[in-house]
PATORZA-516081 format. One record per residue (C-alpha): x, y, z; residue in three letters. Coordinates in steps of 0.02 Angstrom, whole numbers. Each point is the difference from the previous one (the first is absolute). Example, Ala and Ser with C-alpha at 12.3 -4.5 7.8 and 13.67 -1.06 7.14 Angstrom:
REM residues 2
+--------+--------+--------+---------+
!     c1 !     c2 !     c3 ! residuo !
+--------+--------+--------+---------+
!    615 !   -225 !    390 !     ALA !
!     69 !    172 !    -33 !     SER !
+--------+--------+--------+---------+
REM end
This chain:
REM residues 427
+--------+--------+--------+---------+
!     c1 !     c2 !     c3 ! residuo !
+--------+--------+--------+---------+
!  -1112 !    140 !  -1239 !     UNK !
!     25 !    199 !     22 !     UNK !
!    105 !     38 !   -120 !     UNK !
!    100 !    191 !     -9 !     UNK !
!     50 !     42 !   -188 !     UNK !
!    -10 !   -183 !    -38 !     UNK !
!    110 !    -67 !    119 !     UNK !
!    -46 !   -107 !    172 !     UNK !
!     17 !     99 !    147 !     UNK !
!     40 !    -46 !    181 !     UNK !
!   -151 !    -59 !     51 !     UNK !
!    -13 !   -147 !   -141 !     UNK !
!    184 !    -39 !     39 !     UNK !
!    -31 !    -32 !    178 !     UNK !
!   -158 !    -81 !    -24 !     UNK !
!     95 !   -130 !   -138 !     UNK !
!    132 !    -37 !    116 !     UNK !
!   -136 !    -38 !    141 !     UNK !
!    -97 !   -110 !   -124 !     UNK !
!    140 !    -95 !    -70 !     UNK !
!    141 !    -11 !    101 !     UNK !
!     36 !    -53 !    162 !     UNK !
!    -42 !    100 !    155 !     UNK !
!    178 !    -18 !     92 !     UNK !
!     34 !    182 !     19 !     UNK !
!    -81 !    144 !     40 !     UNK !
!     74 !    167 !   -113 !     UNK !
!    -57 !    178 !     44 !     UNK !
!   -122 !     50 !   -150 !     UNK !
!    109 !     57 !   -124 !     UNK !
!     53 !    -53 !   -159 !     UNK !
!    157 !     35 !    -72 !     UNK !
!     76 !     -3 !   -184 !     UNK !
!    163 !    104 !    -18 !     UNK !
!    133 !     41 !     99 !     UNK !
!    168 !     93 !      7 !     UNK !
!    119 !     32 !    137 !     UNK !
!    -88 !     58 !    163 !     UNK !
!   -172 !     -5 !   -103 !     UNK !
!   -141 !    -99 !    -37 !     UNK !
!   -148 !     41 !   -101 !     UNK !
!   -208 !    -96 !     -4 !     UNK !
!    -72 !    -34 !   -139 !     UNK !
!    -86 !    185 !     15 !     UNK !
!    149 !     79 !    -14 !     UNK !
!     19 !     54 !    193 !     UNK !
!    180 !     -6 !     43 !     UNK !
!     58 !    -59 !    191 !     UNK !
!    174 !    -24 !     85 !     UNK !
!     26 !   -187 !     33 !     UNK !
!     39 !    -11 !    188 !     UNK !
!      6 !   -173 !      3 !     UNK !
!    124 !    -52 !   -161 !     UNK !
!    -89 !   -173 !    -17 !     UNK !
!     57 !    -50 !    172 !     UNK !
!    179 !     80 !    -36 !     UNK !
!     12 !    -89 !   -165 !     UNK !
!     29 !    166 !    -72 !     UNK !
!    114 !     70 !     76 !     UNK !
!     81 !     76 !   -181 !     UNK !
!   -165 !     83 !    -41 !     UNK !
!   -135 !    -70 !   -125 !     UNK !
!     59 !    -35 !   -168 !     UNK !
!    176 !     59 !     25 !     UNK !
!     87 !      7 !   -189 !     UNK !
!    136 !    -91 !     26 !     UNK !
!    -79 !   -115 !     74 !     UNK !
!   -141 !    -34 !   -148 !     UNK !
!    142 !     12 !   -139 !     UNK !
!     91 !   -149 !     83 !     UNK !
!   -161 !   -111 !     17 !     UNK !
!    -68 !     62 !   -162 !     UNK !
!    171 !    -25 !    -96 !     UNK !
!     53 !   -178 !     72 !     UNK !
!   -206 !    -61 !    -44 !     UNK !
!     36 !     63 !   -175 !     UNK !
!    139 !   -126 !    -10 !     UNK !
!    -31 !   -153 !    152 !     UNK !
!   -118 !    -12 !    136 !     UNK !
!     20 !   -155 !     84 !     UNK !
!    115 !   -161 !    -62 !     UNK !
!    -43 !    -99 !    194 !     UNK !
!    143 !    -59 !     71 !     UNK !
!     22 !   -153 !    -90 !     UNK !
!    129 !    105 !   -116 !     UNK !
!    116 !    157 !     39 !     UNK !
!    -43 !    163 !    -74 !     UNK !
!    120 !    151 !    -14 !     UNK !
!    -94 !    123 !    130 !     UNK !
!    -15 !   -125 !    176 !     UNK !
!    198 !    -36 !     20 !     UNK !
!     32 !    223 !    -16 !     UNK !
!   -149 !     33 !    118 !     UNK !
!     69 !   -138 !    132 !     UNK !
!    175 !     78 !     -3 !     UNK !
!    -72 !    167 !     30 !     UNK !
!   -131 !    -42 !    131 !     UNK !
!    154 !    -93 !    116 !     UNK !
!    107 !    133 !    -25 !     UNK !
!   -131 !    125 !     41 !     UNK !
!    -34 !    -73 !    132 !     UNK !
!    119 !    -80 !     42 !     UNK !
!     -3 !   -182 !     -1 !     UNK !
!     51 !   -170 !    -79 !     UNK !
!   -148 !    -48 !    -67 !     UNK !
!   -202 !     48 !    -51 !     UNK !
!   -146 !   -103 !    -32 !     UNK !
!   -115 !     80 !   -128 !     UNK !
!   -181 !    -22 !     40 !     UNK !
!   -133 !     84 !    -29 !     UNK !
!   -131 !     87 !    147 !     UNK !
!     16 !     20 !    160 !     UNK !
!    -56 !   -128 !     64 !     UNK !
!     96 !   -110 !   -103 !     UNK !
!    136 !     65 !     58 !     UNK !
!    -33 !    -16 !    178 !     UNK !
!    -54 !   -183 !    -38 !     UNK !
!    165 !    -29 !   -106 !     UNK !
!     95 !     77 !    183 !     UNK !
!    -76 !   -112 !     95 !     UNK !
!     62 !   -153 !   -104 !     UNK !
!    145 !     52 !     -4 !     UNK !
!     10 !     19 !    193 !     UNK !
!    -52 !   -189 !     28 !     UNK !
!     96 !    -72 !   -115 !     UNK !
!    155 !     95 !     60 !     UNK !
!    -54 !    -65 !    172 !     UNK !
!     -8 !   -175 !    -37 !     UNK !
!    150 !    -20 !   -130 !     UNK !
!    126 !    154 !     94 !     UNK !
!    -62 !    -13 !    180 !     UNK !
!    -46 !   -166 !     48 !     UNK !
!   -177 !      8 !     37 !     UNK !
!    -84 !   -171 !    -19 !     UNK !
!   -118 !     13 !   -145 !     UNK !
!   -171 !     63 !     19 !     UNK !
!     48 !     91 !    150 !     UNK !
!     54 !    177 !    -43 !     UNK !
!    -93 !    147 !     89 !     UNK !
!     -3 !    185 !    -62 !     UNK !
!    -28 !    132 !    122 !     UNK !
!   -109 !    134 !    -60 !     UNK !
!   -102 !    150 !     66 !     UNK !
!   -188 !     54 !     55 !     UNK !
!    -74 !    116 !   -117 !     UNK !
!     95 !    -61 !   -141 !     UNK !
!    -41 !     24 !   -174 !     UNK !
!    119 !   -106 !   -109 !     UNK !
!   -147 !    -30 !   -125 !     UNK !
!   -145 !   -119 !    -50 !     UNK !
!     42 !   -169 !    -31 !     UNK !
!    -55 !   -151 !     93 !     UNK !
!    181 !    -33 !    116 !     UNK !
!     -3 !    183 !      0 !     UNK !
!   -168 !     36 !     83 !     UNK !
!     50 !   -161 !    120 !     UNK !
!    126 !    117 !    103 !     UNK !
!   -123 !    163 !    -18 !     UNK !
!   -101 !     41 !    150 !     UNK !
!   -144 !    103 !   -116 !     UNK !
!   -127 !    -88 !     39 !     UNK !
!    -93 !     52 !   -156 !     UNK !
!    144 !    -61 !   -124 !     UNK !
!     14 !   -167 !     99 !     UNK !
!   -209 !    -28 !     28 !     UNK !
!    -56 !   -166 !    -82 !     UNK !
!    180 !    -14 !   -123 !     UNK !
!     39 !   -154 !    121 !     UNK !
!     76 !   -119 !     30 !     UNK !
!    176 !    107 !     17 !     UNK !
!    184 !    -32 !    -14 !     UNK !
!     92 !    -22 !    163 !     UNK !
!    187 !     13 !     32 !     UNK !
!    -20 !    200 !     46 !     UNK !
!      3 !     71 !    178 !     UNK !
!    -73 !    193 !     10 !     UNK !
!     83 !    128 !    148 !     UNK !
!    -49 !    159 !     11 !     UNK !
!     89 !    129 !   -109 !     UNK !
!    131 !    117 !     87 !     UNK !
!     37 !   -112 !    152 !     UNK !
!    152 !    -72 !     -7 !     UNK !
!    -31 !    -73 !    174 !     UNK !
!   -111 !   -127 !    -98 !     UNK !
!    115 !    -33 !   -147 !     UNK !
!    129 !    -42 !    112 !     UNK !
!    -93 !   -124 !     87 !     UNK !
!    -81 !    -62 !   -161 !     UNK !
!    184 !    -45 !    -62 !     UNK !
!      7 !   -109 !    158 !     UNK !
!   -108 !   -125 !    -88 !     UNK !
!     66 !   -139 !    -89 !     UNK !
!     -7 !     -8 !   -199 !     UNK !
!     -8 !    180 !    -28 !     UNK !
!     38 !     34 !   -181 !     UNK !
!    -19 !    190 !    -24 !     UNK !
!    -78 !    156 !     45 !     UNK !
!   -106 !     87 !   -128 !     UNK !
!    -35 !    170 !     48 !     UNK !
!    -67 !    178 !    -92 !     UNK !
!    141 !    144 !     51 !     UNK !
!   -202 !    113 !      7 !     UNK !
!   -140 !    -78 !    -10 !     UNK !
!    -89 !     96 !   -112 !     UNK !
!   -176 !   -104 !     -2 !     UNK !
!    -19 !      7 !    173 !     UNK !
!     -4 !    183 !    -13 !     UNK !
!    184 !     55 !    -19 !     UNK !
!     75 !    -86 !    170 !     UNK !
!    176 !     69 !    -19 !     UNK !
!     91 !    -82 !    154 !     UNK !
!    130 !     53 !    104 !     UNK !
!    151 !     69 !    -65 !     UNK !
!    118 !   -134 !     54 !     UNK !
!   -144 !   -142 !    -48 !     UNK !
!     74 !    -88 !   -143 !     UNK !
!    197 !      4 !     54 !     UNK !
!    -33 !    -80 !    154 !     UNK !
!   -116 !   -123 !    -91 !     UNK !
!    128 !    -36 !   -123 !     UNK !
!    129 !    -44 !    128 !     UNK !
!   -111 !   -111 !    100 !     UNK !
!    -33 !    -93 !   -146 !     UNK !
!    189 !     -2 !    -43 !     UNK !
!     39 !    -47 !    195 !     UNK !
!   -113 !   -171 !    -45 !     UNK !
!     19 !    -44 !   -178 !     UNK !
!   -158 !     50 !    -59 !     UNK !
!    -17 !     95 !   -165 !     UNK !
!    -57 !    190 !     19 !     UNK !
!   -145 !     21 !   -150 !     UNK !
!    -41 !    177 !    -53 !     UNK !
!   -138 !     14 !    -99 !     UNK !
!     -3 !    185 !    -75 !     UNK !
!   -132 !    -44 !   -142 !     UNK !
!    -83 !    185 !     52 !     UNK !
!    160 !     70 !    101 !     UNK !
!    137 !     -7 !   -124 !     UNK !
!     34 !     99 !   -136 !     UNK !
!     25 !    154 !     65 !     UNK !
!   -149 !     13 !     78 !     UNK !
!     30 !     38 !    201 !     UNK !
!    148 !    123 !    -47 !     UNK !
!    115 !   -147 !    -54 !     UNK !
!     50 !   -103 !   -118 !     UNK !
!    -51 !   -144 !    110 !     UNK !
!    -82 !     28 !    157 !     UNK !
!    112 !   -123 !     86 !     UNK !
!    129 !    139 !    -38 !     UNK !
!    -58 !    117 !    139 !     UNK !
!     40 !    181 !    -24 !     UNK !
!    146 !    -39 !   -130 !     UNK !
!     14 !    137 !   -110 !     UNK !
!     37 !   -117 !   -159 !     UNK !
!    -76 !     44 !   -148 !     UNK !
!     87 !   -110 !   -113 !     UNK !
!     18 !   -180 !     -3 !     UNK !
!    -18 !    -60 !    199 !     UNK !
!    160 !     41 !     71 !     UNK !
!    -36 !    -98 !    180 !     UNK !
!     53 !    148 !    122 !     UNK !
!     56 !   -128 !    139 !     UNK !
!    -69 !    125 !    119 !     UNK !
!   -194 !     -5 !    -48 !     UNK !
!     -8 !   -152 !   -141 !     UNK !
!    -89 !   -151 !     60 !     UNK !
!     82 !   -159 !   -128 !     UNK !
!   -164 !   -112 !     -3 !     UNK !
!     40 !   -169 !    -63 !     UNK !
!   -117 !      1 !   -103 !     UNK !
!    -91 !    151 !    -96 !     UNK !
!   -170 !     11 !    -60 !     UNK !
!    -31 !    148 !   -131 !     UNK !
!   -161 !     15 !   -122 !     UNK !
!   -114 !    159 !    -37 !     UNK !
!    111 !    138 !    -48 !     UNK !
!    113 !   -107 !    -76 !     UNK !
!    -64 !     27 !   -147 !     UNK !
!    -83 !    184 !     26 !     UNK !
!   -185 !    -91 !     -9 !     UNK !
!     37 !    -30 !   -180 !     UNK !
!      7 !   -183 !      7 !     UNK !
!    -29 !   -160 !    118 !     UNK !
!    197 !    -28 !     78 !     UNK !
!     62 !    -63 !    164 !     UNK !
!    164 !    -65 !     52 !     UNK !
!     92 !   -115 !    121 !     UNK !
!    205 !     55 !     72 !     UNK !
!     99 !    -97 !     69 !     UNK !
!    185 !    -31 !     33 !     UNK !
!     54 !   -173 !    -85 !     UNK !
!     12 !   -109 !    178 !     UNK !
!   -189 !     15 !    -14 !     UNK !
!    -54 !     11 !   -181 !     UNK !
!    102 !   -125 !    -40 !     UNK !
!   -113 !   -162 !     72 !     UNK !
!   -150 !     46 !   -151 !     UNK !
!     55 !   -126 !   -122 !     UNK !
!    -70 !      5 !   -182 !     UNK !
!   -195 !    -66 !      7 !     UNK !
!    -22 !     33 !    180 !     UNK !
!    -73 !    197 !    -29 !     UNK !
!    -56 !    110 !   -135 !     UNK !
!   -113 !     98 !   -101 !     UNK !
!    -67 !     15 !   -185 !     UNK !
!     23 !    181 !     -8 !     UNK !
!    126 !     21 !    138 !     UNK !
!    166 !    107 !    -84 !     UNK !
!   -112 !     31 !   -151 !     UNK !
!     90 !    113 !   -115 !     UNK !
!   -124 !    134 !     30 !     UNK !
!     12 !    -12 !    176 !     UNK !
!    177 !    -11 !    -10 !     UNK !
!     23 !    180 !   -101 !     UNK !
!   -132 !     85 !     84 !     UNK !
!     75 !    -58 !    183 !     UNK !
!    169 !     88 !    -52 !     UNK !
!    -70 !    155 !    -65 !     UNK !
!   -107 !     21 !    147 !     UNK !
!    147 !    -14 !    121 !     UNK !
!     95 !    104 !   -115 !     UNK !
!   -138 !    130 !     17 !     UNK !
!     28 !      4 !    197 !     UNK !
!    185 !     47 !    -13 !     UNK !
!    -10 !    111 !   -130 !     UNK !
!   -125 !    100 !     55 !     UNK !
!     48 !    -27 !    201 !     UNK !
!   -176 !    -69 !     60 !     UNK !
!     40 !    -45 !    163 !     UNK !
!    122 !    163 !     40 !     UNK !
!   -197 !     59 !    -43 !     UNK !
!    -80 !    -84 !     81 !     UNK !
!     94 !     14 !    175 !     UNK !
!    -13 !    203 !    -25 !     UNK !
!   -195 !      1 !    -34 !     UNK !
!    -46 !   -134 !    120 !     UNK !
!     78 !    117 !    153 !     UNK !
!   -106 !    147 !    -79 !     UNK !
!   -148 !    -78 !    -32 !     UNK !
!    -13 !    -69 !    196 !     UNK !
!     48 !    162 !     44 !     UNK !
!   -157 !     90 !   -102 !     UNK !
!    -91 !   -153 !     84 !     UNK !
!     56 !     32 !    177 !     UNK !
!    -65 !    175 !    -21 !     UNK !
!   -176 !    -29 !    -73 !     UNK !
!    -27 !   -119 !    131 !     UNK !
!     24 !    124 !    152 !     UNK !
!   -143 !     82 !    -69 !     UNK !
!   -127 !   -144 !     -6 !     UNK !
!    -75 !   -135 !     89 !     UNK !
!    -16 !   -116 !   -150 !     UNK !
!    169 !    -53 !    -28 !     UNK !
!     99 !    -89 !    136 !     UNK !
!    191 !    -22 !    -64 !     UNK !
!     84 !     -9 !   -145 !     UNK !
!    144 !   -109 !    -28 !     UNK !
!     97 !    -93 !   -130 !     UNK !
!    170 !     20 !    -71 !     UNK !
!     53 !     84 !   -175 !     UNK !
!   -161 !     13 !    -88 !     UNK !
!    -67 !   -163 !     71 !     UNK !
!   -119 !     76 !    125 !     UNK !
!   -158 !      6 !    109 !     UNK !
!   -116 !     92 !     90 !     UNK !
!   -109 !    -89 !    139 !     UNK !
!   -177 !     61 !     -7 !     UNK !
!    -97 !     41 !    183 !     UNK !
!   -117 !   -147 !    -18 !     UNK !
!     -6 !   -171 !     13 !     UNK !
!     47 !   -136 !   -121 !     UNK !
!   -175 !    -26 !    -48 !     UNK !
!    -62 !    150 !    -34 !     UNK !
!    -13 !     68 !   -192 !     UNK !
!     73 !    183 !     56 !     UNK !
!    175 !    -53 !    -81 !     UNK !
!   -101 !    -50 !   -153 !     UNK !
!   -114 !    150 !     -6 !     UNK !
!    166 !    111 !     10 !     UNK !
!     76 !    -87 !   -171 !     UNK !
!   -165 !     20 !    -88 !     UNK !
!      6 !    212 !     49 !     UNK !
!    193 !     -4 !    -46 !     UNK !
!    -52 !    -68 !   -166 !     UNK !
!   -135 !    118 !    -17 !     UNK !
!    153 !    136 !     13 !     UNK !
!    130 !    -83 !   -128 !     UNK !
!     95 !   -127 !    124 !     UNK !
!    -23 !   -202 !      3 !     UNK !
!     57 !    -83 !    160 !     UNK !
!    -71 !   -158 !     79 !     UNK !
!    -64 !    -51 !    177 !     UNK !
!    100 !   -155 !     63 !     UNK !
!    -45 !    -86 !    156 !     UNK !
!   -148 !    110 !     33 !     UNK !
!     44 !    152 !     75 !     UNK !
!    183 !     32 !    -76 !     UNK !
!     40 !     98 !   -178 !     UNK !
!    138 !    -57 !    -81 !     UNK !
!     94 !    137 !   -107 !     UNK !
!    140 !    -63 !   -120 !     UNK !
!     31 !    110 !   -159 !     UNK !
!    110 !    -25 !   -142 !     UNK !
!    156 !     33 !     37 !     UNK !
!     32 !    109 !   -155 !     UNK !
!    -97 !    121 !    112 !     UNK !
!     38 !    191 !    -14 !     UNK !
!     -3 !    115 !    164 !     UNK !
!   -110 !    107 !    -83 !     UNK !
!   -131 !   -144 !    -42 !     UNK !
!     22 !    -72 !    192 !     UNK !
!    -56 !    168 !     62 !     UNK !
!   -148 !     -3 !    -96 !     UNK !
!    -44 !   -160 !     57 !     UNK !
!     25 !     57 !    189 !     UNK !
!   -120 !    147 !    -59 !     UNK !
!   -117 !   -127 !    -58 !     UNK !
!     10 !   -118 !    159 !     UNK !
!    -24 !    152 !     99 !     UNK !
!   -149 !     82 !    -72 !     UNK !
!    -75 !   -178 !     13 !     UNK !
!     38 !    -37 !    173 !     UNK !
!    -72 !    182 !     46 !     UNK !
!   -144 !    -10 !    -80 !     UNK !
!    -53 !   -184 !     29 !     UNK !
!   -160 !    -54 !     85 !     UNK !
!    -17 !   -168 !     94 !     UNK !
+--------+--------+--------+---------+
REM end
């Protein structure tokens, strides 16, 4: 091993992980060990904006300290209890997450995809026991290009043909319509048994599809007009991330608890919420839902180990805490219009970058090349090379989501950054 003052350096680190674990993702090469706000440092000391916030899990910054007191003072005392007996954190972090958010009830789980799974229960069972679908015959309507995670139902309903290759045989009971057409949701709902529609308000893996302005109101009352459940799953949306508190809020202005401007808010059925809900800090998704719906899970019939761990619980309310106090989304609405704006005008000047697009600081920029090219790639490895990590997703596309704690200042060194790399790249 090459070791630098006695301590392994990025080279042995990448070449343990390749020996030992398994080879289901493919990082940029570099390693990271500290960071703080807007920062993250390798293990040689080189420091980098995070562009990417673990997929938007961070949207509070690394290691925010309110965040790392709560976990670190409720381990001190209990970490998990399961939920075979009450413990005095889960009943004051349900209160606040439905009044937050307004709703009846929440479901603690655990990732993302848990969550998504627990929705999709949920949506059935509401079907079968609230709207007289014969059992066994529910249907969910979903998207192409979705990304609603990695689990075997989940991947049934995907149309990724590298996430679905050889994982057979799949789950049926889904039907997929393209995204933005409501021509083909409307005629979807036509079928019989149709249970619910689960839909992203962006899709962000897909490369930041934000969809047409009116999209999701007119979805929502098509599914209302046929007594099907509208399912928003903002696992990478929410949290202040596209400029809102939700995304389904549209250009509401809240920036406290979600005050459902009846002129832009979207009222899904049922909400899906994971990442940033707890800042990165700590593995926590959730299920809302008014009590009409919630109400057919019956004790035995759903649950988790560590689902509304104590942990979880405390670090889920100081993250959300975090958002209102320090007005994330209110920042995130101002430096999403300026960063596509900085975008907009480096990209008049070159033939590498397409478009940008994206909403709050959920955006993207579309390389000029196609989806199998390594140009996209190439680009993050040079932007890392000047201080900034990013990823390529589907190809050709560069998705850019910072932490939210995010100064001016900072984005307009990033911008800087992005520019001198874009202007100085090489194919």
């Amino acid at each position: 091993m090459n070791m630098t003052n006695g301590k392994m350096t990025s080279a042995d680190l990448i070449a343990m992980e390749e020996k030992h674990g398994a080879h289901n993702y493919h990082p940029l090469e570099v390693v990271l060990k500290r960071g703080e706000g807007v920062y993250v440092w390798d293990v040689e000391g080189k420091q980098y904006f995070d562009f990417l916030s673990a997929y938007s899990a961070v949207n509070q910054g690394h290691c925010h300290p309110k965040i790392i007191a709560a976990m670190v003072d409720q381990a001190k005392r209990l970490t998990l209890t399961s939920r075979a007996f009450y413990n005095d954190s889960l009943g004051p972090y349900e209160q606040f997450m439905t009044e937050y958010f307004g709703f009846d009830k929440v479901l603690p789980m655990n990732t993302g995809a848990e969550a998504v799974e627990t929705a999709i229960k949920l949506c059935r069972k509401w079907a079968y026991e609230k709207n007289n679908i014969a059992e066994d015959q529910a249907k969910i309507i979903v998207c192409e290009n979705n990304f609603h995670g990695r689990t075997t139902t989940i991947v049934s309903f995907s149309n990724d043909a590298v996430a679905r290759k050889n994982f057979g045989p799949f789950t049926g009971g889904f039907i997929r319509i393209p995204y933005n057409d409501l021509a083909a949701l409307e005629e979807a709902l036509k079928q019989d048994n149709i249970a619910g529609f689960l839909v992203e308000p962006i899709q962000g893996e897909a490369g930041v599809f934000v969809p047409d302005e009116d999209y999701l109101m007119k979805a929502k009352a098509l599914c209302a007009e046929n007594g099907t459940l509208f399912i928003a799953d903002e696992v990478q949306t929410g949290i202040a991330r596209t400029g809102s508190l939700l995304s389904v809020c549209g250009d509401c202005s809240c920036t406290n608890t979600c005050q459902k401007d009846p002129k832009t808010y979207v009222q899904p059925d049922i909400l899906i919420l994971g990442k940033a809900l707890s800042g990165g800090a700590y593995p926590v998704s959730a299920v809302l839902a008014d009590n009409a719906i919630m109400e057919v899970i019956k004790p035995g019939q759903h649950g988790s180990t560590f689902g509304g761990n104590p942990v979880a619980a405390k670090v889920a309310v100081a993250a959300l805490e975090i958002v209102t106090d320090e007005r994330l989304a209110e920042n995130s609405r101002r430096l999403g219009q300026l960063f596509r704006k900085e975008m907009n005008r480096i990209i008049k000047g070159t033939d590498l970058v397409n478009s940008v697009r994206g909403k709050g600081l959920l955006n993207a920029i579309l390389i000029n090349d196609t989806e199998e090219s390594d140009t996209a790639w190439n680009i993050c490895c040079a932007l890392k090379e000047n201080g900034l990590l990013a990823k390529p997703t589907h190809g050709n596309i560069i998705r850019f989501a910072p932490p939210l704690v995010m100064t001016e200042e900072e984005l307009m060194e990033c911008v800087a950054i992005i520019e001198k790399t874009i202007s100085e790249f090489k194919k």
